[in-house]
N, CA and C of each residue as an Amber inpcrd file, in Angstrom:
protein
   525
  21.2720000 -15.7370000 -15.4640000  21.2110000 -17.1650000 -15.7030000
  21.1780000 -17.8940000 -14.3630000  20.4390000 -19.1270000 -13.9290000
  20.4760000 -19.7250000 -13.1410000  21.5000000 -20.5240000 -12.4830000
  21.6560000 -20.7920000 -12.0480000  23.2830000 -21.7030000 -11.3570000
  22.9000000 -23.0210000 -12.6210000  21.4910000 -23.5710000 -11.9940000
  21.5690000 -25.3250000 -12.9580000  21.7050000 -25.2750000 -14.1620000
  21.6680000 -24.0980000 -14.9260000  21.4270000 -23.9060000 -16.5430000
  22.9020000 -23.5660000 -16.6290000  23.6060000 -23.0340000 -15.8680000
  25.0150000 -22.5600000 -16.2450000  25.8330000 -23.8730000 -15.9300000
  25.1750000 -24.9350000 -15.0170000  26.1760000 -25.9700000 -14.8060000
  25.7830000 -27.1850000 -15.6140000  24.5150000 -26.7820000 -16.4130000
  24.6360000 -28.0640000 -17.4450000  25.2800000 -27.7960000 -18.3800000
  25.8830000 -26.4880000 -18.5720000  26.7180000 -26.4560000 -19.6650000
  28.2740000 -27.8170000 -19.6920000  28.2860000 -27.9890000 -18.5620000
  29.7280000 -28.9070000 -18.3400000  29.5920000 -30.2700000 -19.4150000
  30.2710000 -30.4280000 -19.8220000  29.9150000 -32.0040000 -20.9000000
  31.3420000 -32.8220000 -20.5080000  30.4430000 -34.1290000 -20.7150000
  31.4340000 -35.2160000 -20.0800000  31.5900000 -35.9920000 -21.1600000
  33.2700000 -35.9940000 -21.0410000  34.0090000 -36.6460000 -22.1060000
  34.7480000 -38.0730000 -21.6870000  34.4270000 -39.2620000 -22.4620000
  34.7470000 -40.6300000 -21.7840000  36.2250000 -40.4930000 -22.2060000
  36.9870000 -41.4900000 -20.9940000  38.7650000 -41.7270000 -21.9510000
  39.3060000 -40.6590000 -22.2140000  39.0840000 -39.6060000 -21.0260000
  40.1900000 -38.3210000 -21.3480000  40.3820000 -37.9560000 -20.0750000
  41.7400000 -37.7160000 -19.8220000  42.9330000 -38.0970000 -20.3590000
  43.2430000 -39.7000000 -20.7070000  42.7670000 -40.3150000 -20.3560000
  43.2720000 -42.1510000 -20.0390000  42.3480000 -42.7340000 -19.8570000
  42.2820000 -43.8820000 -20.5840000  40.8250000 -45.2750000 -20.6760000
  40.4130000 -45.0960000 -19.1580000  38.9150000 -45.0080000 -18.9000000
  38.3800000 -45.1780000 -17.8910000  38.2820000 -43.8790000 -17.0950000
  39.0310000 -42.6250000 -17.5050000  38.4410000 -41.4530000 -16.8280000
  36.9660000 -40.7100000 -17.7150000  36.3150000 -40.0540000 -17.1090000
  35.0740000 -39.7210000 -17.4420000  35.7680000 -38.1560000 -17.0400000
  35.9840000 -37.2370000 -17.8640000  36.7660000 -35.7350000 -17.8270000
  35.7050000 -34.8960000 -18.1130000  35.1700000 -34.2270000 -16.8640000
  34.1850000 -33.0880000 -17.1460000  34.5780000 -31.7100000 -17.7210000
  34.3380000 -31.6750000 -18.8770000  34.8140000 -30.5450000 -20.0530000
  34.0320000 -29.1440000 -19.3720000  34.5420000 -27.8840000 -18.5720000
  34.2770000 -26.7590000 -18.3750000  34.2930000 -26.2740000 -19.0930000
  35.0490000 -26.1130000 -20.5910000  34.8590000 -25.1460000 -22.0840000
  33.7170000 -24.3960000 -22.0120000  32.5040000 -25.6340000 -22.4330000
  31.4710000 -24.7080000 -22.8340000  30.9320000 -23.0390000 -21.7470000
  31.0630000 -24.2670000 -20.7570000  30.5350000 -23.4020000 -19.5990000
  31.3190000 -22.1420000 -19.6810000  32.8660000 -21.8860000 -19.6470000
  33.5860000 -20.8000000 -19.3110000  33.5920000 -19.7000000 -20.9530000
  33.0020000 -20.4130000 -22.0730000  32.9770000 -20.0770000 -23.2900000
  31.4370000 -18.8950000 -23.1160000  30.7420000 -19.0000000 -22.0670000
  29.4750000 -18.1840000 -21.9450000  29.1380000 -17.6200000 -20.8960000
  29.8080000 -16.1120000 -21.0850000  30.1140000 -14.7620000 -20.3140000
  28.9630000 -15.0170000 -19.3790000  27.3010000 -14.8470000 -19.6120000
  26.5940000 -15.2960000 -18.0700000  26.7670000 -16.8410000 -17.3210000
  27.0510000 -17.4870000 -18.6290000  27.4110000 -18.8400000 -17.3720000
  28.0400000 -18.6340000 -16.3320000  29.7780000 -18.0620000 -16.8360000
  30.6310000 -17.7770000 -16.0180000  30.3530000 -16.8180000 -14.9640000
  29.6850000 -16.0490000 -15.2610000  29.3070000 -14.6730000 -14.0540000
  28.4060000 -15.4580000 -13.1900000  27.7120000 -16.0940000 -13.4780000
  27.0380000 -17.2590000 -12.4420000  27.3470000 -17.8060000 -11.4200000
  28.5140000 -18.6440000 -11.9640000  29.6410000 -19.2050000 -11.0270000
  30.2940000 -18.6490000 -10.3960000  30.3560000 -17.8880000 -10.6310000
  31.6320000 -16.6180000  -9.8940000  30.8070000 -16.2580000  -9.0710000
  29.2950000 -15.4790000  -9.4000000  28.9880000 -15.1460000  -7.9640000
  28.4610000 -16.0650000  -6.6030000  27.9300000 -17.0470000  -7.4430000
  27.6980000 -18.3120000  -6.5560000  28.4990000 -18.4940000  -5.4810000
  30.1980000 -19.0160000  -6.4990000  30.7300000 -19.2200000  -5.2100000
  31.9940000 -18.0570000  -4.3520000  30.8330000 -16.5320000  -4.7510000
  31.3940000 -15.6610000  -3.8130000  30.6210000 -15.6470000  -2.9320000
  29.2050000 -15.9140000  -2.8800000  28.1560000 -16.5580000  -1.7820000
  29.1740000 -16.3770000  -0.3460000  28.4420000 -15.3820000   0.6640000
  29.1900000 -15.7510000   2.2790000  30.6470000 -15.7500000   2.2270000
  31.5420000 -15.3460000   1.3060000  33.0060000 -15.2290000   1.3140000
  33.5300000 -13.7430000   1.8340000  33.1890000 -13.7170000   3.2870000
  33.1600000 -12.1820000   3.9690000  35.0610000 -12.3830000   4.5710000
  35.8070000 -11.3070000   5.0890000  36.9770000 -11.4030000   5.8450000
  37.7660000 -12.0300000   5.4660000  38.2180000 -12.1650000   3.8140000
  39.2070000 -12.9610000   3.2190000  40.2460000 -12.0200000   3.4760000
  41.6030000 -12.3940000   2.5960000  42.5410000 -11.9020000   2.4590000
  43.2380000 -12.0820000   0.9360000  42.7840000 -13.5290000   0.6460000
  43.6870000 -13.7810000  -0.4570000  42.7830000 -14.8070000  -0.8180000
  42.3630000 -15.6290000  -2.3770000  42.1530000 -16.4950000  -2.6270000
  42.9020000 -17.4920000  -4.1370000  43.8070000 -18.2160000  -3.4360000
  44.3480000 -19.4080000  -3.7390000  44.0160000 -20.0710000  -4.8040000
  44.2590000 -20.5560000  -5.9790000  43.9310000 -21.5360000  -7.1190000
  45.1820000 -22.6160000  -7.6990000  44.3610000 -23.4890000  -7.5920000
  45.7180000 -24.8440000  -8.2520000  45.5390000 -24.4780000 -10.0990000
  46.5760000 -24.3260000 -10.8000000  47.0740000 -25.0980000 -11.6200000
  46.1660000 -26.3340000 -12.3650000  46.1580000 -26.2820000 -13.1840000
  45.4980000 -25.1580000 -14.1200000  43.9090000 -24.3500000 -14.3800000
  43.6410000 -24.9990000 -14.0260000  41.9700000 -24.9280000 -14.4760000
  41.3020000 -24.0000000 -12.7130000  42.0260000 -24.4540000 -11.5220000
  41.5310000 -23.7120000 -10.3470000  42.3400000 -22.2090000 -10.9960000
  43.0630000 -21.6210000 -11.4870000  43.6800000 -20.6820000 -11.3860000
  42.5130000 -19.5950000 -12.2080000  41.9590000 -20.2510000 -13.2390000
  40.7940000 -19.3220000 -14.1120000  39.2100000 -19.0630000 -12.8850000
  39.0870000 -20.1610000 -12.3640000  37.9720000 -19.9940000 -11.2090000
  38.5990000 -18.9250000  -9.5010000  39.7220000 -18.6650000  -9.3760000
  40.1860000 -18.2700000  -8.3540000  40.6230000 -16.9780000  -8.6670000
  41.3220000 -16.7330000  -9.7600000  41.4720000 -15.4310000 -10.3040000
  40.1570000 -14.2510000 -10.4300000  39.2020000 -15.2210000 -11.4180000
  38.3600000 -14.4440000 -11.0970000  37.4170000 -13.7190000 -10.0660000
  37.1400000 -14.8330000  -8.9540000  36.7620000 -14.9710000  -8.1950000
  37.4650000 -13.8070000  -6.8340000  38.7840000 -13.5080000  -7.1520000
  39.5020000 -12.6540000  -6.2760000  39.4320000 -11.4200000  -6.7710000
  39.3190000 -11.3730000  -8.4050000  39.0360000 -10.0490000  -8.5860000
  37.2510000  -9.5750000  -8.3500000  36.1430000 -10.5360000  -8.4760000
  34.6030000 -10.6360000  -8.0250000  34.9920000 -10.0880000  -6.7010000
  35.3760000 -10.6680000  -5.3430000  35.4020000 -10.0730000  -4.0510000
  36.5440000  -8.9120000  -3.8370000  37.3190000  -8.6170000  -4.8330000
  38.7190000  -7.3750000  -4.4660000  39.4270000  -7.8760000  -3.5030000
  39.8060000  -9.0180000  -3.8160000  41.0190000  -9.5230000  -2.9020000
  41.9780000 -10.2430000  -3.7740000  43.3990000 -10.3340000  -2.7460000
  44.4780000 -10.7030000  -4.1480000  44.2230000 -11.9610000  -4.4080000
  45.1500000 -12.4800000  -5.6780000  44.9670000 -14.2370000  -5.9510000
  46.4900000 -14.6040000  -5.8500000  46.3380000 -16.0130000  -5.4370000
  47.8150000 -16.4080000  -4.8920000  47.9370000 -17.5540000  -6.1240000
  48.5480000 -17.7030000  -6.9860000  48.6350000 -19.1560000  -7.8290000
  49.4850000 -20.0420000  -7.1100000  48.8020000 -21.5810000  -6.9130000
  49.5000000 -22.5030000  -6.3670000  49.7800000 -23.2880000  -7.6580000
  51.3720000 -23.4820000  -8.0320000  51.3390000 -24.2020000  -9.8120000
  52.6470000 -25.3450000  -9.5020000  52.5370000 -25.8390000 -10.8680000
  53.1850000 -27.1150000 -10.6760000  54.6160000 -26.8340000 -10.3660000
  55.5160000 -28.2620000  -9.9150000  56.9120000 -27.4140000  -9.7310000
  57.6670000 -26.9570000 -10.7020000  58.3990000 -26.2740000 -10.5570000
  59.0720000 -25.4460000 -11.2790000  58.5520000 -24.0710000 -12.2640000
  57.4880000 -23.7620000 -11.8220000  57.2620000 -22.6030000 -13.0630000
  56.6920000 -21.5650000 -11.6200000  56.8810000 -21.2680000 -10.5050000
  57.2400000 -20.1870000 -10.1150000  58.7140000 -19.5530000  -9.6400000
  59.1710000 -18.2890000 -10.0020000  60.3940000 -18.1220000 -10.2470000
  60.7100000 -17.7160000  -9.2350000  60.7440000 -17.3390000  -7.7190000
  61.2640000 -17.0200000  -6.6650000  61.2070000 -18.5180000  -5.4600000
  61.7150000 -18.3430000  -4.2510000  61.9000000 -19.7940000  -3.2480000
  60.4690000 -19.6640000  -2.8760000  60.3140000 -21.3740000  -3.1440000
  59.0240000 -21.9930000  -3.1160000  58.8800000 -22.8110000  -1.9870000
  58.1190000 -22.8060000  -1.1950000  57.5840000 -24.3260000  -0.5640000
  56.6770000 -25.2850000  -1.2560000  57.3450000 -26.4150000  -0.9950000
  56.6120000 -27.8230000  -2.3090000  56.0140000 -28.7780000  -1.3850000
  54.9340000 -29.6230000  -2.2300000  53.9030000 -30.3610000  -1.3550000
  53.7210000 -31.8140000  -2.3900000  54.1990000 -32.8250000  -2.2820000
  53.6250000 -33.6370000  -3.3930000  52.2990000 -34.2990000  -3.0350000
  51.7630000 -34.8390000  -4.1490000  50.1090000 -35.4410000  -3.8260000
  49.7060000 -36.3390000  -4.9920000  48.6300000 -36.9190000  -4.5330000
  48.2430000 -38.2850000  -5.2340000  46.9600000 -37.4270000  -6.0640000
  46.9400000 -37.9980000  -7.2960000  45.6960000 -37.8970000  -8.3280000
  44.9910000 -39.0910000  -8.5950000  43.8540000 -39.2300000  -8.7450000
  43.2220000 -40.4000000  -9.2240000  43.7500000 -41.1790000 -10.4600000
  44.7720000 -40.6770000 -11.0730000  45.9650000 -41.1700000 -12.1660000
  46.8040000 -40.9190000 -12.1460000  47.6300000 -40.3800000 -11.0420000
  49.2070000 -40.3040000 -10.9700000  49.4210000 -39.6060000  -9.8710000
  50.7830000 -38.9010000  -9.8080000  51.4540000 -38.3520000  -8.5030000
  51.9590000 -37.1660000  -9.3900000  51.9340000 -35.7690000  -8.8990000
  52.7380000 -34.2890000  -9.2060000  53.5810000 -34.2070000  -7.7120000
  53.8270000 -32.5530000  -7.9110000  54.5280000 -31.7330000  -7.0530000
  53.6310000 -30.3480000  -7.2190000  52.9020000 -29.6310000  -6.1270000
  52.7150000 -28.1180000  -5.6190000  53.4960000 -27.7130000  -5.3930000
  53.8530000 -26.2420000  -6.1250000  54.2260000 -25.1730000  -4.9900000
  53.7960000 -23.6750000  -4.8110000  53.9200000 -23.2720000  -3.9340000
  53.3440000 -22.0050000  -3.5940000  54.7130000 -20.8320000  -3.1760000
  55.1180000 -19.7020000  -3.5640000  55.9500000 -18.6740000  -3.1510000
  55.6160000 -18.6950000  -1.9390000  57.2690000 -18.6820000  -1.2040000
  57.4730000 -18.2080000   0.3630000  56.7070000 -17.1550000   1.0430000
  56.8140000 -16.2030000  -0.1110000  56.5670000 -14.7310000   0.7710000
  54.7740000 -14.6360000  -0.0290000  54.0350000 -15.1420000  -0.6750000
  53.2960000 -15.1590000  -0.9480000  51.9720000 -15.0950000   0.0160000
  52.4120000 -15.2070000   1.2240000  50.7650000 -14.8900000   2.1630000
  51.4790000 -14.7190000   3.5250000  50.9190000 -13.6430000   4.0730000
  51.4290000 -13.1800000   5.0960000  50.9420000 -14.2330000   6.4390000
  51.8340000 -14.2550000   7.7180000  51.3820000 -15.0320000   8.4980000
  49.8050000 -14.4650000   9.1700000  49.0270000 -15.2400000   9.5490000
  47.6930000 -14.7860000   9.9620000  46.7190000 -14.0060000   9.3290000
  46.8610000 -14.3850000   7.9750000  45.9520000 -14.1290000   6.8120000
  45.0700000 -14.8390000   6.3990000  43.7710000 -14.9440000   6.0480000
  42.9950000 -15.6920000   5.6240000  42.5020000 -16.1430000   4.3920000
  42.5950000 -17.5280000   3.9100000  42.8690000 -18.1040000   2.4280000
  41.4860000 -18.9090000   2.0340000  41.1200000 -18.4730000   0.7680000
  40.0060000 -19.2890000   0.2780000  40.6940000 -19.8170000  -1.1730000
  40.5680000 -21.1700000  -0.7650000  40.8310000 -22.3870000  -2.1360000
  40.2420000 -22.6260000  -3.0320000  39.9020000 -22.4880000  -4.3410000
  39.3610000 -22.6040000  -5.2650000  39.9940000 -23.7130000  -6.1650000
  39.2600000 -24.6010000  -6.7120000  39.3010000 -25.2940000  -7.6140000
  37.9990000 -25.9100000  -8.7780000  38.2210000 -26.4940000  -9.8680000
  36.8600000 -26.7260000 -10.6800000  36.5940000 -28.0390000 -10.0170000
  37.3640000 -28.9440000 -10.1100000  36.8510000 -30.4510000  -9.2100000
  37.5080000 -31.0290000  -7.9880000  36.3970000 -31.4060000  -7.1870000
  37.5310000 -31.9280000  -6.0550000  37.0410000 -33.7120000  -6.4520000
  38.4420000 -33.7890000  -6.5600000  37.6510000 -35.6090000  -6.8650000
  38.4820000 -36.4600000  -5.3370000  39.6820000 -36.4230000  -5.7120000
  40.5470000 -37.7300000  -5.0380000  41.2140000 -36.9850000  -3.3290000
  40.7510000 -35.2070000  -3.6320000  41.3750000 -35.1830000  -2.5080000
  42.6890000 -34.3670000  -2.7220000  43.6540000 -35.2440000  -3.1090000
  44.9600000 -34.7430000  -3.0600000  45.7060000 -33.4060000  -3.2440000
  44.9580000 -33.0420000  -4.2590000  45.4510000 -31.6900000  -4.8310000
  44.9800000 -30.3950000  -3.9420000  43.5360000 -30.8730000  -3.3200000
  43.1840000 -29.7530000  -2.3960000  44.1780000 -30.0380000  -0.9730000
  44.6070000 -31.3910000  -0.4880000  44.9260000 -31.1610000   0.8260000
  46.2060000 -30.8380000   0.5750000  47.0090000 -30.9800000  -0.5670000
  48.3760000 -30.3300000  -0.4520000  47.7850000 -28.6890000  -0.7340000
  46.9990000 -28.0850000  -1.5480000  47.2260000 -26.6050000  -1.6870000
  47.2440000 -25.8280000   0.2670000  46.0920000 -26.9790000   0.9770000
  46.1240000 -26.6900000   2.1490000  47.3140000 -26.6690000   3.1080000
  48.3050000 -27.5810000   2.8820000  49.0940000 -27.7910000   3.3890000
  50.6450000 -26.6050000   3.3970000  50.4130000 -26.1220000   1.8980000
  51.4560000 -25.4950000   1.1710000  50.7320000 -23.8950000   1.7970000
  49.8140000 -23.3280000   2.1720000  49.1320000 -22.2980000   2.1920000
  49.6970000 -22.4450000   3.9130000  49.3290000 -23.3380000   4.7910000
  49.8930000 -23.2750000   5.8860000  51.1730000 -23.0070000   6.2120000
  51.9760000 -23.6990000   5.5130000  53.5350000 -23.2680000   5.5110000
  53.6590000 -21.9100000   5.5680000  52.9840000 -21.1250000   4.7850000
  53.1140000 -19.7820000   5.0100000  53.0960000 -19.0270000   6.1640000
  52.4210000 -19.7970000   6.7490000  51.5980000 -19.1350000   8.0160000
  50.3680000 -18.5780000   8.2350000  49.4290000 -18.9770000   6.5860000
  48.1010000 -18.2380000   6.7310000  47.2490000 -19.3930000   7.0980000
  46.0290000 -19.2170000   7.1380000  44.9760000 -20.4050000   7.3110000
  43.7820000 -20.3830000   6.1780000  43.5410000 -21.2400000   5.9640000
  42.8560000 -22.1110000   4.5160000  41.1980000 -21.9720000   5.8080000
  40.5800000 -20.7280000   5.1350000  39.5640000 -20.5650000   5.9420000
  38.0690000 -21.2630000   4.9980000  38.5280000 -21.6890000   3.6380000
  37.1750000 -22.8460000   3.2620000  37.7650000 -22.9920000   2.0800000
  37.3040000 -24.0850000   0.9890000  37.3010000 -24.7670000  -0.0590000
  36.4940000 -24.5340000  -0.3950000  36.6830000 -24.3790000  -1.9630000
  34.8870000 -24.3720000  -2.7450000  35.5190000 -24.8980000  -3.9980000
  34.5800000 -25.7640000  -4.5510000  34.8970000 -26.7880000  -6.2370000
  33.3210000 -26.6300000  -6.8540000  34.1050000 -26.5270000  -8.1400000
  32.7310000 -26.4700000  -9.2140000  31.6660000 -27.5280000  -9.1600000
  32.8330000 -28.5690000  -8.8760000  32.3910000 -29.8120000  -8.8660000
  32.7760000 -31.0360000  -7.8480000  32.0200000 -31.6010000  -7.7490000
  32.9680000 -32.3490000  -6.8530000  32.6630000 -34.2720000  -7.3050000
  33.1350000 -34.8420000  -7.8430000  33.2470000 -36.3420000  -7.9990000
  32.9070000 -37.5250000  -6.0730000  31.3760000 -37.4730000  -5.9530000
  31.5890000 -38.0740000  -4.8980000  32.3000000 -39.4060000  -4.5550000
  32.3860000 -40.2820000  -6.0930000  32.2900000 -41.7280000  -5.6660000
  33.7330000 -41.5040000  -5.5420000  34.5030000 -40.8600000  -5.6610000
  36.4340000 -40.7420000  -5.3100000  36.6820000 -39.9910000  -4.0640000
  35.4600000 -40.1380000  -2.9580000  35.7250000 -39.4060000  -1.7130000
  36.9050000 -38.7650000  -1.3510000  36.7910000 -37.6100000  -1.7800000
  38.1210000 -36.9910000  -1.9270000  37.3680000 -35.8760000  -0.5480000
  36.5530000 -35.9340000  -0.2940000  36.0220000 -34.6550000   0.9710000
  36.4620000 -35.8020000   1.9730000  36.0940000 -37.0040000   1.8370000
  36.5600000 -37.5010000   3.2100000  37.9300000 -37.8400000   3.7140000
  38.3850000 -37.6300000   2.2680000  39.8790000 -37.6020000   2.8780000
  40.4490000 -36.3420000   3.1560000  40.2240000 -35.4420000   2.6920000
  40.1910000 -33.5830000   3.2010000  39.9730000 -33.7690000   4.7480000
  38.5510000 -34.0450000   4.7270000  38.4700000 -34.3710000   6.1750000
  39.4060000 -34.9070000   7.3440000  39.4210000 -36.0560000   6.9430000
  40.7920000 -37.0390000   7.8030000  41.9230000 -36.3970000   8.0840000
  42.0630000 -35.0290000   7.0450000  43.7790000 -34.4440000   7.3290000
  43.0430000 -33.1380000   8.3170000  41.8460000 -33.1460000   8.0280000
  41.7270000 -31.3240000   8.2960000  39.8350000 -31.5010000   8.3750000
  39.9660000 -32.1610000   9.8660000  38.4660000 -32.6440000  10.6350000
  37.4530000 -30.9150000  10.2980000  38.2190000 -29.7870000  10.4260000
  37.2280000 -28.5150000  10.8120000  37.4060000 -27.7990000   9.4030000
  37.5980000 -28.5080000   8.5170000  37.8260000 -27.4590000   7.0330000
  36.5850000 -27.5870000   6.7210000  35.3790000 -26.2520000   5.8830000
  34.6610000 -25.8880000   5.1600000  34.7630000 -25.9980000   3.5840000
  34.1740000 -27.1600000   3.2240000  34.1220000 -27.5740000   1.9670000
  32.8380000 -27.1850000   1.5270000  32.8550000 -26.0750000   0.4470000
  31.9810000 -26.6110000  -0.6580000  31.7040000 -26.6850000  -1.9820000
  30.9330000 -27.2800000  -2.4550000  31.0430000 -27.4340000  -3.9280000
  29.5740000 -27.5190000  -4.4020000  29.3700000 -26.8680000  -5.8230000
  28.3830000 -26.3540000  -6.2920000  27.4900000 -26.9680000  -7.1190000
  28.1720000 -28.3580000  -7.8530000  27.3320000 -29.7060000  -7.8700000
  28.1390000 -30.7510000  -6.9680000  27.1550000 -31.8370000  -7.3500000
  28.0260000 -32.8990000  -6.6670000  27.8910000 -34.2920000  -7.9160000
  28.5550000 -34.6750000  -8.1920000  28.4090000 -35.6720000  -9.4400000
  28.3370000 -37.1850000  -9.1530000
């Protein structure tokens, strides 16, 4: 299957979660075994000398999982607070509708290891520059970003940018 045929599967749903969001529904797409194998290899594209690759809670964790088992490298879950059970380092961050808490396990990435971030959308920013932030604590380095999608008009790359001028972003549409 082609990348554009597997990414028109995405359907956009008005007022979900909350009046005025436009919520790009991945279902279909992840509901159709070549869609998904699509994506996965897409954005294993040039992902040489990893170590580990990283996924937020909830929806990055199904794109990063797989994606770590596609290249044979481990997956690190970065999830909301409180639902990992050993000492955590925590990161809070802004959403285009509210404020959470990240966290990532202490011992979860060795110092001078190399981390690839996965998520389905990068819209506002926030959620990727805390996973970045929380992945550093460790002591590893956040060697690129990649999103299914990315929401340009919520410049969320340029604020990635502003924290983290030399980070490798990419994303596989742009909306």
């Amino acid at each position: 299957m082609k990348l554009d045929d597997a990414l028109s599967l995405i359907r956009q749903i008005p007022d979900f979660p909350l009046p005025g969001i436009l919520f790009h529904d991945i279902t279909p797409l992840l509901g159709n075994s070549k869609a998904f194998k699509t994506i996965i290899e897409e954005m294993s594209k040039g992902e040489f000398g990893l170590d580990y690759v990283a996924g937020m809670e909830a929806r990055g964790f199904i794109f990063a999982s797989a994606l770590s088992n596609h290249i044979n490298i481990g997956f690190i879950p970065i999830r909301k607070m409180g639902k990992l059970p050993s000492d955590t380092y925590q990161e809070n961050y802004g959403l285009e509708y509210g404020s959470d808490t990240l966290e990532i396990h202490k011992d979860s990435c060795a110092p001078d290891r190399k981390v690839l971030i996965v998520d389905d959308v990068l819209a506002t920013g926030g959620t990727a520059s805390a996973a970045i932030k929380l992945v550093e604590k460790t002591g590893a380095t956040v060697s690129k970003l990649v999103f299914l999608l990315e929401i340009e008009s919520l410049k969320g790359r340029e604020k990635i940018l502003s924290e983290f001028p030399e980070m490798n972003i990419r994303s596989l549409k742009m909306i």
